[in-house]
C-alpha positions, 0 to 999 in steps of 0.5 A: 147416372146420377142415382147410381150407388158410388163405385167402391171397387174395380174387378178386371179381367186377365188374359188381354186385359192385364197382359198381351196373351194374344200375343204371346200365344200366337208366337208360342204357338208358331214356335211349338208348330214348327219345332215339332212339325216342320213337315207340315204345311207352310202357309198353315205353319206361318199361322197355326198360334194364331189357329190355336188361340182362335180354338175352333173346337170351343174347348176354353167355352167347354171349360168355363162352362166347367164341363171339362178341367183346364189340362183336358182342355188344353190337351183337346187344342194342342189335338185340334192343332195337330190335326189341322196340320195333318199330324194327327194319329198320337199325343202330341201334348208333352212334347207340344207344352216343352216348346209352347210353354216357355216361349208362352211365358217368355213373350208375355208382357203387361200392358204400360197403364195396367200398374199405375191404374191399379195403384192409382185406384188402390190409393184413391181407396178402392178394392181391385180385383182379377176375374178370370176364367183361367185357371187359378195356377196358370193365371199365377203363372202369368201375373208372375211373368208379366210382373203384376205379382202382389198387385191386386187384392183378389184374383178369382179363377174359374176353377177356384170359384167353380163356374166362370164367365158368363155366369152370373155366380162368378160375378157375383162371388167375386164381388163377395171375396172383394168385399162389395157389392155387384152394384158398387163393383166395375168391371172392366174386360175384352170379351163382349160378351163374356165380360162388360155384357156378362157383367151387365147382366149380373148387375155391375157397372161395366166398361168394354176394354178395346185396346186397338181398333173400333167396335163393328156398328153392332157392338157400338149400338149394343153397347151404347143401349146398355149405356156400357161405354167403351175405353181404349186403355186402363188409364181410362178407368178414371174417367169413369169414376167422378173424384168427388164421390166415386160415382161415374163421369161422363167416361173421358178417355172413351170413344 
């Protein structure tokens, strides 16, 4: 990577990357299942945040593609949900967000190296960035209760950009509000495909965030003929970035 313009700035996803959304979504879901039907069935109750979240529907994809606006799309998976559990047949959204939501935010937390990263490299002289495809308002929300208020120079939402992951206009306008260039800009996320892949594409330098396991063979290889390499935590970030002229390493801290 020796002819590869120096890295001035490092663009993060959200949900998953800065905070344990997955988490906190699954518990939150449980909690609101239960709470409103405690009828419903047991074994489908015991894993309906997890259904939830995995959103099978494709609602969130419908609205990063800005087909619909976020709190239709909410209220097309707490519908979705509902039926699952055979408790279709009214809106059960209100009811569903007075339970889901405060336990949502309640559970939510920041992962340990997301901090010390962000300050580290803000120190160092580079800009850092939030992209995500939810919305402007909630992410607030989230960074507020996960403590990551104030920490970053811009955070870009779908709704405040007008398209979201993985189109390249989102990449793009990000780096514009940072104030760099896609191809001095890393960006580092969860998704494959939505993040370091949507970001290759785009023309960033990307890196893969896999918090907890390994990548299947097929991610690896793909990933490995892009040359995006894959990071276990965000304190691995640095080991991307050469000291001497902020161009990438050889990705210590990787797998």
């Amino acid at each position: 990577m020796s002819g590869d313009p120096g890295v001035a700035a490092v663009l993060l996803d959200a949900d998953d990357t800065l905070y344990d959304t997955r988490a906190a979504m699954h518990a939150a879901g449980a909690a609101a299942a239960s709470r409103l039907w405690p009828q419903a069935d047991p074994e489908r109750l015991a894993h309906a945040g997890e259904h939830f979240r995995s959103d099978p529907e494709g609602h969130f994809t419908a609205y990063a593609r800005g087909e619909i606006e976020f709190e239709e799309m909410r209220r097309a998976r707490v519908a979705e949900l509902a039926a699952w559990l055979d408790q279709a047949g009214e809106d059960w959204w209100d009811a569903f967000e007075e339970v889901y939501e405060p336990a949502f935010v309640e559970g939510l937390a920041a992962f340990d190296d997301v901090r010390a990263t962000v300050v580290g490299l803000r120190s160092a002289g580079l800009a850092v960035g939030v992209l995500t495809n939810s919305s402007g308002d909630y992410t607030r929300v989230k960074m507020e209760a996960s403590g990551l208020e104030g920490l970053f120079d811009v955070v870009c939402s779908r709704d405040t950009l007008g398209f979201g992951k993985p189109d390249p206009r989102a990449f793009h306008e990000a780096c514009r509000r940072l104030g760099t260039e896609p191809a001095a800009t890393l960006y580092v996320g969860d998704q494959l495909a939505t993040d370091p892949l949507a970001a290759d594409d785009a023309g960033l330098r990307a890196a893969w965030l896999v918090r907890a396991g390994v990548p299947d063979e097929r991610s690896r290889r793909l990933v490995e003929s892009r040359s995006v390499p894959v990071i276990a935590g965000l304190d691995a970030i640095a080991g991307l970035l050469e000291r001497s002229d902020g161009r990438f390493g050889p990705g210590e801290g990787g797998r």
